[in-house]
Every structure is written in structure tokens, then in C-alpha cells.
C-alpha positions in Angstrom: -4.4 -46.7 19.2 -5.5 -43.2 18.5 -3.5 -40.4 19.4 -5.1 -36.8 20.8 -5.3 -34.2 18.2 -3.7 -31.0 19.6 -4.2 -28.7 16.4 -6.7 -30.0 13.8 -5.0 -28.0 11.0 -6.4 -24.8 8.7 -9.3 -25.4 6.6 -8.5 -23.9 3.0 -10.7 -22.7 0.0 -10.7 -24.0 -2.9 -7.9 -20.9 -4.5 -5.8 -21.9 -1.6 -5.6 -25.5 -1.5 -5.0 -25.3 -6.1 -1.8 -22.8 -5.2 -0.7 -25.4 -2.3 -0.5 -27.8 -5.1 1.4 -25.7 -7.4 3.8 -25.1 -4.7 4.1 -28.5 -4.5 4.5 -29.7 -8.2 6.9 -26.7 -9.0 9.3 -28.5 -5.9 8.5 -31.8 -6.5 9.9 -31.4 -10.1 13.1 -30.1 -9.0 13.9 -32.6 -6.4 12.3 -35.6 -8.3 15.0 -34.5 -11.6 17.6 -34.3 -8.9 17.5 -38.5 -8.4 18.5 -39.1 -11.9 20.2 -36.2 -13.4 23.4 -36.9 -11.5 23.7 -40.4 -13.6 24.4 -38.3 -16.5 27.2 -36.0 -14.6 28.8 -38.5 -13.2 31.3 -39.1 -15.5 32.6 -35.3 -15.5 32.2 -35.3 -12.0 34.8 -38.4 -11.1 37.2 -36.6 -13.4 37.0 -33.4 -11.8 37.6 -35.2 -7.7 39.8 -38.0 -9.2 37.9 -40.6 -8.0 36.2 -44.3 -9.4 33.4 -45.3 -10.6 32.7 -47.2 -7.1 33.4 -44.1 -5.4 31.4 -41.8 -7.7 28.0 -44.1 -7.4 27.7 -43.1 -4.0 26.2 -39.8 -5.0 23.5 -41.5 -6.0 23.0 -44.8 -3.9 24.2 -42.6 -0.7 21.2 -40.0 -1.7 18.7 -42.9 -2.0 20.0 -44.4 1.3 19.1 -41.5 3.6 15.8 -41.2 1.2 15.0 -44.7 3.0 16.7 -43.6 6.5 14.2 -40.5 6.7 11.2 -41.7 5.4 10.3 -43.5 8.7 11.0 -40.6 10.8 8.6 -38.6 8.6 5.5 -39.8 10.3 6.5 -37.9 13.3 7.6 -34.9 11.9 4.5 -34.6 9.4 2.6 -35.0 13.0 4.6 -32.6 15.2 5.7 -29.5 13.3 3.3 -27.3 11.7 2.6 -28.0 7.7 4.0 -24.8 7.0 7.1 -24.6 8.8 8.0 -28.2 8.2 8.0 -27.5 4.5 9.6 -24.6 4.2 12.6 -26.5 7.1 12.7 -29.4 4.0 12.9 -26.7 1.2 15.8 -25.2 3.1 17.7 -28.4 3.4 17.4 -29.6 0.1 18.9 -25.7 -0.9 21.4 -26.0 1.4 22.0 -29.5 0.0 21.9 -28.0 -3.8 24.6 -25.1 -2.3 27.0 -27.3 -0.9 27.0 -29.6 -4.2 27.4 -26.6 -6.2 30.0 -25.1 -4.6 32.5 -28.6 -3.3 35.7 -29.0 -3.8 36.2 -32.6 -3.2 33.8 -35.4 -3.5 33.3 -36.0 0.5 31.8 -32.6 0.7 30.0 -33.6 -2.1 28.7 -36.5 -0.4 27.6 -34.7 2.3 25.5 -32.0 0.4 23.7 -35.2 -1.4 22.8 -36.6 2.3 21.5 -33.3 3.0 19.7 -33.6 -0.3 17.9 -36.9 0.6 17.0 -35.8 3.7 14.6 -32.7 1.9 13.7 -35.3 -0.7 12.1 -37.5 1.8 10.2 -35.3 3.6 8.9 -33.3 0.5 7.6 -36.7 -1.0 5.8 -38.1 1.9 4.5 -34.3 2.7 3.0 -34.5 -0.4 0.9 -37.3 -0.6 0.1 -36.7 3.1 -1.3 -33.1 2.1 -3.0 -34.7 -1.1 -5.3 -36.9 0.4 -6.0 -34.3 3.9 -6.8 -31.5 1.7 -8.9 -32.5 -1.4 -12.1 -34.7 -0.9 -12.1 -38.6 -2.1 -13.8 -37.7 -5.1 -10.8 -35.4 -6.4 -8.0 -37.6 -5.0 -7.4 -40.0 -7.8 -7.2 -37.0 -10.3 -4.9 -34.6 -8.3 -2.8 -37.9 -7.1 -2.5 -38.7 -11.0 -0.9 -34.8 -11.5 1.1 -35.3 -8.9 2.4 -39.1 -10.1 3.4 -37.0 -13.7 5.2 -34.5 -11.8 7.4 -37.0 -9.5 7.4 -39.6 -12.6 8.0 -37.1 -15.9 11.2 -35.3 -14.4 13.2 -38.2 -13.6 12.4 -39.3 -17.2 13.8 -36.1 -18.8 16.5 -35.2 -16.2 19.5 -37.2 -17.5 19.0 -35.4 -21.2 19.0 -32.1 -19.8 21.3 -32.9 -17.6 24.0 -34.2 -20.2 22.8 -30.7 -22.3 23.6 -28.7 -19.3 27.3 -30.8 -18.7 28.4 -30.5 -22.1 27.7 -26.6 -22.5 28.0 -25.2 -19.1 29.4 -27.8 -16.4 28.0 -30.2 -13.8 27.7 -27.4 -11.3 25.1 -25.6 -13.4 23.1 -28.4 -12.8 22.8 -27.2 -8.8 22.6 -23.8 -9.5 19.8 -24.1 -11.8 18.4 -26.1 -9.2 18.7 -23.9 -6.4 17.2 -21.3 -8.0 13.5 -23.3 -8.7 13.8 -24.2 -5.0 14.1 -20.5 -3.9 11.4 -19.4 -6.1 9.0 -22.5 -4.8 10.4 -21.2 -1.3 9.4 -18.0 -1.5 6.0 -18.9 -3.5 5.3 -21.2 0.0 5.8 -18.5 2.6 2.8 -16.4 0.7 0.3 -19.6 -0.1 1.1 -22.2 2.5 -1.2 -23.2 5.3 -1.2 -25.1 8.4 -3.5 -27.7 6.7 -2.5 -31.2 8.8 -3.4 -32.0 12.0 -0.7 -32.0 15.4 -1.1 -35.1 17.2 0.4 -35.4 20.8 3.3 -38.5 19.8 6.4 -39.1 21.7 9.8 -39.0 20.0 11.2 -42.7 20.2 15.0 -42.1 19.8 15.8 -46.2 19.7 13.4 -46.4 17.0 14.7 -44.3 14.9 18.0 -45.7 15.4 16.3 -49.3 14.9 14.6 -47.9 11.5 18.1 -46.3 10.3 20.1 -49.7 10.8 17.0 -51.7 9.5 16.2 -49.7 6.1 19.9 -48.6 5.6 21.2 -52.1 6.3 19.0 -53.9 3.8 19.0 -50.6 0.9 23.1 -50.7 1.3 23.4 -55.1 1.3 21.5 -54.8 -1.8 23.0 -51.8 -3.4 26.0 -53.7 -2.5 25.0 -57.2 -4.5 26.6 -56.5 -8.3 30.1 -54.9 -6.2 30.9 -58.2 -3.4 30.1 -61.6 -3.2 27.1 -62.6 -1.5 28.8 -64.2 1.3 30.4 -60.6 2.5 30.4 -57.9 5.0 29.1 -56.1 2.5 26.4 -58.2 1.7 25.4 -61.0 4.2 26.1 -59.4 7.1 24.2 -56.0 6.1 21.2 -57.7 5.3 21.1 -60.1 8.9 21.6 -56.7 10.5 18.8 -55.0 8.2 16.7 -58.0 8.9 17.0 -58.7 12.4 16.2 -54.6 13.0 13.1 -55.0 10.5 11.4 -57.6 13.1 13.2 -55.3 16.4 11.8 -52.4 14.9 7.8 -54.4 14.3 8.2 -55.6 18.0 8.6 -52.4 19.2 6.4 -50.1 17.5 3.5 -53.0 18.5 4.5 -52.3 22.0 4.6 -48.6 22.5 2.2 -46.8 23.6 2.8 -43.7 21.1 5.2 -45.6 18.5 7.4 -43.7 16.0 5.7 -45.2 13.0 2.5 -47.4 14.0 2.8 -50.4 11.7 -1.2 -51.3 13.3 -2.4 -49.1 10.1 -1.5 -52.6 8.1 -4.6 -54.4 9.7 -6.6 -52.6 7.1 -6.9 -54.8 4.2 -7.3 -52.1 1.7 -4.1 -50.8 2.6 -2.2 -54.1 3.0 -2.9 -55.3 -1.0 -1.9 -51.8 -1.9 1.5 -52.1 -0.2 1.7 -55.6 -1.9 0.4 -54.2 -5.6 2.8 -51.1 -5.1 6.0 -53.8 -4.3 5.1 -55.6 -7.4 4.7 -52.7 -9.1 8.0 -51.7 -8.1 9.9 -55.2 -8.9 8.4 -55.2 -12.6 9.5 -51.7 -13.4 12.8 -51.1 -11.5 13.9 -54.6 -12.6 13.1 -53.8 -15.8 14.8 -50.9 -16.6 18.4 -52.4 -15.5 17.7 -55.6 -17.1 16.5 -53.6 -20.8 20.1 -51.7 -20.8 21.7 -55.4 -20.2 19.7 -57.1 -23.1 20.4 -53.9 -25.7 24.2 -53.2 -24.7 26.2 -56.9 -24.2 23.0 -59.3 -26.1 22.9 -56.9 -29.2 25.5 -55.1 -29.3 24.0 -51.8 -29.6 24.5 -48.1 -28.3 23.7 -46.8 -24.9 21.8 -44.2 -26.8 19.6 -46.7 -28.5 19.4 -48.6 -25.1 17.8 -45.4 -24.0 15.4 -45.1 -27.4 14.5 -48.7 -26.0 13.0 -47.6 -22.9 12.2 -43.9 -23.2 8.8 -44.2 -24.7 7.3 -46.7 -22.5 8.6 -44.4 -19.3 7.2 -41.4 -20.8 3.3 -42.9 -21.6 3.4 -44.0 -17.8 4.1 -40.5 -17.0 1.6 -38.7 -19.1 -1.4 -41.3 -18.5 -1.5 -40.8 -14.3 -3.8 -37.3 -14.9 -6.1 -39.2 -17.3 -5.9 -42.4 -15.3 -6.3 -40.4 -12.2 -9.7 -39.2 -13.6 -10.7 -43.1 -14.3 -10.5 -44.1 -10.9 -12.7 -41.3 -9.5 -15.1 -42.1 -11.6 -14.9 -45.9 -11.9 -13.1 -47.0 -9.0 -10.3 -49.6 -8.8 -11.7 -53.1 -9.8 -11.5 -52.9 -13.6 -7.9 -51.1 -13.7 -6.5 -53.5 -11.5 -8.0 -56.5 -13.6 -6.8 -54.7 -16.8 -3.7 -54.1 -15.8 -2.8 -56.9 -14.6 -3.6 -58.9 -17.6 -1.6 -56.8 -19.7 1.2 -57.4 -17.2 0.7 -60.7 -17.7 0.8 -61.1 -21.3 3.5 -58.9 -22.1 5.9 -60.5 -19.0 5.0 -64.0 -20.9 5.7 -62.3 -24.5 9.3 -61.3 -23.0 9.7 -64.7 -21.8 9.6 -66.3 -25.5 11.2 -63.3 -27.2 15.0 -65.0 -28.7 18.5 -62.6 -29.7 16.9 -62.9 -33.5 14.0 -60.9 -32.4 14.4 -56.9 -33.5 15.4 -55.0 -30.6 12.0 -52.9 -31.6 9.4 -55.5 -30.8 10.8 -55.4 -27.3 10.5 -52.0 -27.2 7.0 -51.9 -28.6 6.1 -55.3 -25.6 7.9 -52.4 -23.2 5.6 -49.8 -24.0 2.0 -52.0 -23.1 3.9 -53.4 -19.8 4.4 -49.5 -18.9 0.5 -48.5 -20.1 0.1 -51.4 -17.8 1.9 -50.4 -14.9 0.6 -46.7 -15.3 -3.0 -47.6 -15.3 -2.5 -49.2 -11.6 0.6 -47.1 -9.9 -1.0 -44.0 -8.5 -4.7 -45.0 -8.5 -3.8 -48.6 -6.3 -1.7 -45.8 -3.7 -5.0 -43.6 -3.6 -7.3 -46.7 -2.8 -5.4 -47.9 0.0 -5.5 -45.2 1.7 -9.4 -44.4 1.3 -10.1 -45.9 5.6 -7.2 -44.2 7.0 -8.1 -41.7 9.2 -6.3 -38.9 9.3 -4.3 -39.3 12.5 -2.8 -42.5 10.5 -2.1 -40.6 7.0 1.2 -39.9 7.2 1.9 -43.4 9.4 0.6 -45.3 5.8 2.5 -43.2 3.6 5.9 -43.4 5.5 4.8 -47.3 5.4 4.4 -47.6 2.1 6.8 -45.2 0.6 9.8 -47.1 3.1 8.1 -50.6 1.4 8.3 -49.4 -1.9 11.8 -48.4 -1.9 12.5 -51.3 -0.9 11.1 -52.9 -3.6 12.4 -51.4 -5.9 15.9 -51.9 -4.8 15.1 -55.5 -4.2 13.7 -55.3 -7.9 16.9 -54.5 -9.4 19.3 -56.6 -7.4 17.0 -60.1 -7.6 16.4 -59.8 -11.4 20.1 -59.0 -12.4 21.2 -62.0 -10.1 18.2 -64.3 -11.7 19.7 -63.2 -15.4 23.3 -64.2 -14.8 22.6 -67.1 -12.2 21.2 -68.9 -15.1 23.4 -67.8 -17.6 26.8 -69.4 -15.2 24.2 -72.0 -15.3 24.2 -72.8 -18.5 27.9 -71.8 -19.3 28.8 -72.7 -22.5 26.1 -75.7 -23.3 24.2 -73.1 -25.5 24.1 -70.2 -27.1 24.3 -66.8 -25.8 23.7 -68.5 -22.3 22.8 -64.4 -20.9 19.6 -64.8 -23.6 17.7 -67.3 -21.4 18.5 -65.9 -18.2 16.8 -62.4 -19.8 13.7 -65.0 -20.9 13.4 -66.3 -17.3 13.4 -63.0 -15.7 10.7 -62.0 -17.0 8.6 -65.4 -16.5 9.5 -65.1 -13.1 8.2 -61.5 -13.3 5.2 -63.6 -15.5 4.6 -65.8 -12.3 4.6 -62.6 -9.8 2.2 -61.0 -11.9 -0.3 -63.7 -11.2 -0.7 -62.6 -7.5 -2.2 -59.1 -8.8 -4.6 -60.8 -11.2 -6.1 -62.7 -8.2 -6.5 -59.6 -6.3 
């Protein structure tokens, strides 16, 4: 149901709303860098606390975790605080966040300046697509959507080589500090150009939902973070993912039965949005699963470098980051129908061209099939998001986006966890009857990613 509109939010010029943006690419870049950049520092970092590997991975999986914990709460926040203060509160966290890193003397306080990270990450992100689509007209959204997919999908590409530049002539903690001075700047920048540009919407703070959420999103994000590390049949595992589950379908039941829910879930009856959720899953599958099944097939099936692993995958990540302005401008002008279509043929053909690829093959054909799945996958990312969200009014805006972004994390976890276990399932499989046994489990994840792919050509 609708909710009342207590403030309808500041009308901006057209000077205004182009500095909002740049606010919100300048932060985006730094928190976007912070998700991978860490992979990079690890290492120094679990020699510096004296900790392991398993240990040391929670500064990433634990910052991704509250990413997912936050993200449902951010439909009531992006609906109850003023644009402007809200920002600036997620700014200071994610400084705060940055401070603590920087400055920790053990890796628990560590951890706890990453959680605080997460938290500022998730609010920024959904923030920003929220004040995308309220601020600029339809007929500029795909466009300014398509800058914005660079700066959220260009950082994480360069962040672990600057990073690792950074670690080997200064020290991991320069990475924070470097960090926490962009944030200030954008900071500061926001309390001269911000405006109160969304709407307040009267909405009642559901505390057992958000409670419900947490155990649903965190239960299923840790049970499959926890897949490569413990048996299926685990604690860590099993029993993570019935509790994830069972709050998943708690969760649906009660947000249908509030009157004012936390997150209403009744924005999926539009249909527009619904294939967009499913296209953006897919998406997610094909590209997260790819990128930790590629370092598997170039490390331990040919024997190479981690470095060339890199070369394998680098420029396929970075033409799906510099096509979402041009691809952005597409859409505005041409809609959605022949991007999809396109892309999802190319999908197609290149998941099939994986799936007969043998351990002769030169590690550099893969890489060139890589770089038409990405094209691929960049022509239909940010313009599918855009489209499904063209009939939600904009009392529901920030309920879609906290839907989709929660359902798209998923995904991509899901992604990486299903794909690895596919790849070595049928490699135990096989055993020792052929061959490099690991060789056809890599050909039959990507014809099951061939077979998935089928869905978005029917669309």
C-alpha cells in the first residue's frame, strides 16, 4: 500500500543535481576500491596480527556480510532521514570505519572498523541509485546510471594493483589513510552541494524485521561463504542456510502482513521489475562465477602465474567498465529490447564456446571468449537495473533498490559457491578414469552457465 508523504524533497537545477553526482562518484570510487583492495593486503596484514589465512578472509567476507545485513534496512532509512543528513551519517561511518583500520593494533579491532565500513558502503550504494533515478528525468537515467556503473565497476578493477603498489612502498595502512582523506574531501564537498532531494514517507520501524532480515541475508551470505572451508553437512553450512532460509520465507510473511512493512516486497508484482531482478541474478551467477572459476582453470589446469591469471581476466573486466556510459546512452535512446536480445546471444555462444574449449587450447583464446562474455554482460548490467525500475513510484524507489541490490548479492555469492562446487563435483566424479578430470568439470560449468543463459534469451 502507499505510504503518506511527509516531505516531498528539494527540487534542484540542473548545476545542482550535476555536483550531487560528482559528490557521489568521487565517494563511490573510494568505497567501491575499498571491496577489493584489501585482497591484495592481506597477506602483509596476517603477518603483521599473526593470524591465518581463515582468519584474515574475514576482512573481506565479514565486510560483504554487513553489506547484505544493511542493505534491507536501507529502505527505511533512505525514507526517514533527510537525503542530506543521511549521507553525510554514511560518509562518517565509513571514515570512522577507514580510522579504526588505519590505526588497529590487532586484527579484532580490525574487524570491527571493516563492519563499520560495510555498514557506510551499503547505504552509499543504495543512496545512490535511489537519488539517480528521483533526480534526473527517464530520458537521462540510462546515461547517468551507465557513469555511475563505471565508477562502482572501474575501481574494484584497479584497486588490488594500486593497492599492492601502495603495500610494497608505503604499508597496508596507507591504503586507509589515503582513503580517509577522499572521504573527507567528498564530506566536506557534500555539506556545500547536497540537497534534501528524496521524499520522507511516514513508515514505522519494525525491529523483528530487521532482526528477521539480519539472520535471513547473513545466514544464507555466511553458509555460502562458508561452502569451500566445511562440509556441506555442517553447522557451518547446513544449518546456516535452514536458518537463512526459514527467515527468507518469515521475513516475506511478515512484510505481506504489515501495515507499514520494513521493506515492502509488493513492489515485485510489477513485471518489469521482477525480470530485472531475475536478469540482474543471472547476470551476477555468469560473472562472479566466472571470475573464481578463470583463476582455477589458469593456476592448477595450466600451470601458470597468478599474475598471468590476472592478464586472463583483466581486459574483459575493464571493457565492461568503460562501455556502461556509452551503453547507458544506447538505452535512452533505443530502449532495452535489442540489448537484451544481443546480449544474451553473445552470452550464449561464448558460455557454449567455453564448454568445448580442452587443456590444449592457449590460455589466450579463453581470454579473448572472456572478453565478448564481459561486452556481453556490460551491454545488459546497468541498462536491465534502470528498466526495472521505470513504474516504480517514487515512494517504492528505494524499497526496489534495497530488493534488488539484497537479491543480487546474493547471487553473486551463490554464483561463486555453486560453480566451484559444480567444477570439482564432477571432477571427484570422474577420478582418475580420464585425464585432467578438473578439465571437464571447468567445460560443464560453463554449459550449465550455457543452459541458464537461455532463460535471458526468452525474455
Amino acid at each position: 500500500m502507499d505510504n503518506k508523504i511527509i516531505y516531498e524533497g528539494e527540487k534542484v537545477t540542473d548545476k545542482e543535481r550535476t555536483l550531487i553526482f560528482i559528490n557521489f562518484i568521487i565517494s563511490c570510487i573510494a568505497s567501491s576500491m575499498l571491496t577489493t583492495a584489501l585482497t591484495t593486503a592481506l597477506p602483509p596484514i596476517m603477518k603483521d596480527f599473526e593470524i591465518d589465512f581463515n582468519t584474515g578472509q574475514w576482512l573481506t567476507s565479514g565486510f560483504s556480510l554487513f553489506i547484505s545485513i544493511i542493505t534491507p534496512l536501507s529502505a527505511y532509512l533512505i525514507t526517514s532521514i533527510k537525503t542530506k543528513k543521511l549521507y553525510c551519517l554514511a560518509l562518517l561511518f565509513f571514515i570512522a570505519g577507514l580510522t579504526i583500520c588505519a590505526l588497529s593494533p590487532n586484527f579484532w579491532i580490525m574487524m570491527l572498523g571493516r563492519i563499520i565500513q560495510g555498514c557506510g558502503n551499503g547505504l552509499l550504494t543504495a543512496m545512490g541509485q535511489v537519488i539517480i533515478l528521483t533526480i534526473y528525468p527517464p530520458e537521462k537515467r540510462g546515461t547517468i546510471m551507465g557513469w555511475f556503473g563505471l565508477s562502482i565497476g572501474f575501481a574494484p578493477i584497479i584497486a588490488p594493483t594500486i593497492a599492492g603498489i601502495i603495500v610494497d612502498y608505503v604499508g597496508w595502512r596507507m591504503i586507509f589513510v589515503i582513503s580517509i582523506t577522499i572521504m573527507v574531501i567528498s564530506l566536506i564537498f557534500a555539506l556545500f552541494v547536497f540537497k534534501n532531494v528524496l521524499p520522507i514517507i511516514e513508515k514505522s520501524f519494525d525491529i523483528v524485521s530487521l532482526f528477521i532480515s539480519a539472520l535471513a541475508f547473513g545466514g544464507i551470505t555466511l553458509a555460502i561463504g562458508n561452502m569451500g572451508k566445511h562440509k556441506f553437512v555442517s553447522f557451518q553450512v547446513l544449518m546456516l542456510l535452514i536458518i537463512g532460509i526459514i527467515s527468507i520465507v518469515l521475513f516475506v510473511i511478515r512484510q505481506l502482513r504489515l501495515k507499514t512493512p520494513l521493506l515492502d516486497i509488493r513492489v515485485l508484482k510489477d513485471p518489469m521489475l521482477s525480470i530485472s531482478i531475475v536478469s540482474i541474478v543471472l547476470v551476477q551467477l555468469f560473472l562472479l562465477g566466472s571470475t573464481v572459476i578463470f583463476p582455477i582453470y589458469v593456476q592448477q589446469l595450466k600451470k601458470e602465474s597468478a599474475t598471468i591469471s590476472g592478464l586472463v581476466i583483466l581486459p574483459g573486466s575493464l571493457l565492461m567498465a568503460l562501455i556502461s556510459p556509452v551503453v547507458g546512452k544506447f538505452y535512452d535512446k533505443f530502449g532495452i529490447k535489442l540489448l537484451l536480445l544481443s546480449s544474451s546471444i553473445i552470452i550464449l555462444i561464448s558460455n557454449l564456446s567455453l564448454f568445448f574449449i580442452n587443456i590444449h587450447a592457449s590460455i589466450w583464446i579463453v581470454a579473448i571468449i572472456q572478453v565478448f562474455r564481459c561486452l556481453a554482460l556490460g551491454l545488459i548490467f546497468t541498462p536491465i537495473l534502470t528498466w526495472g525500475m521505470t513504474n516504480i513510484p517514487k515512494t517504492k524507489t528505494s524499497d526496489a533498490t534495497a530488493l534488488l541490490n539484497s537479491i543480487r548479492n546474493l547471487g553473486g555469492a551463490i554464483g561463486s559457491a555453486l560453480f566451484v562446487s559444480i567444477m570439482t563435483g564432477v571432477a571427484k566424479t570422474i577420478g582418475s578414469e580420464k585425464e585432467n578430470p578438473e578439465m571437464y568439470g571447468f567445460n560443464i560449468v560453463f554449459l550449465s552457465m550455457a543452459i541458464l543463459s537461455l532463460i535471458l534469451v526468452f525474455f
